[in-house]
C-alpha positions, 0 to 999 in steps of 0.5 A, a space after each residue: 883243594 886237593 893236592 892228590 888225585 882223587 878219583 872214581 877208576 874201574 867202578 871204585 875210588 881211588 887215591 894217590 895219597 899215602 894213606 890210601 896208597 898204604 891201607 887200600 881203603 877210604 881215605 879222607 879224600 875219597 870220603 869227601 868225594 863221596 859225600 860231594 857225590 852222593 851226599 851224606 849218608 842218611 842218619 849219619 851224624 856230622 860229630 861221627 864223620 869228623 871223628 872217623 876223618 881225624 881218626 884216619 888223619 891220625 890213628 893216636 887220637 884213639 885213646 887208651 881204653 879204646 886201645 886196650 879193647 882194639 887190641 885185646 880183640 887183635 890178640 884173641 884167638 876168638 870173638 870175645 864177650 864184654 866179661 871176657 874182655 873185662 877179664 882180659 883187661 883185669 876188670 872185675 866189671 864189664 861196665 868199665 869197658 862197655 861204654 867204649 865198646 860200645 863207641 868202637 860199635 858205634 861212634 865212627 862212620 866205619 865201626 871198629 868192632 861188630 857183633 860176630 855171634 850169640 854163644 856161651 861166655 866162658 866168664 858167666 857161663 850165658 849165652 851172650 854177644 861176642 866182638 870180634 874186629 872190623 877190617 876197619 879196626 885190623 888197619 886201624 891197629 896197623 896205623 896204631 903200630 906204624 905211628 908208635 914204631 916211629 915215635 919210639 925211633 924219633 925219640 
């Protein structure tokens, strides 16, 4: 079932297999592991769980709205409001971004971006939440970056 050797080692899991090996995080072994051990986290749907294991198999599957926002975040210097954000990305309205900043908060078993702090939207002038990335969401850029290094070297 699994060619690599997946296994719980110095109280965590670990993995040989390169995608552990190269992030240091929950592969899909080890989550498969997990939900055999302990089973399914409670309240945890099974489409979020499918997601999250083909986003780890393949970071490419992440659209382009979903990029854009990963990596408008990556090149701020700060958490960043859903006007900002909108800004950044030359929208006039944040409800162009929400639903997929919404889905990065919330659609995969480990989000991608988390509510950081209330403070004053540089656009509106209100005090507003601001996101900033999970550790999940650095390493998924990281993925991002590898994957498209190499196409652009393949073709």
């Amino acid at each position: 079932m699994n060619k690599y050797n997946t296994r719980f080692e110095n109280d965590s899991w670990v993995c040989d297999c390169p995608h552990f090996k190269f992030r240091g995080t929950d592969c899909r072994h080890i989550l498969l592991k997990k939900l055999e051990v302990r089973g399914k986290p409670e309240g945890l749907r099974d489409t979020s769980l499918e997601a999250y294991i083909e986003l780890v198999n393949d970071p490419s599957v992440l659209n382009d709205k979903y990029q854009d926002i990963l990596f408008t975040l990556l090149d701020s210097d700060m958490a960043l409001t859903d006007y900002e954000i909108s800004e950044k990305l030359n929208f006039k309205d944040p409800n162009k971004i929400r639903p997929r900043r919404y889905e990065l908060v919330n659609k995969f078993y480990k989000p991608l971006v988390q509510e950081c702090k209330k403070r004053i939207c540089k656009v509106t002038g209100k005090k507003v939440y601001a996101w900033e990335l999970t550790i999940e969401g650095r390493l998924l850029i990281n993925d991002i970056l590898k994957s498209k290094k190499k196409h652009s070297r393949q073709g």
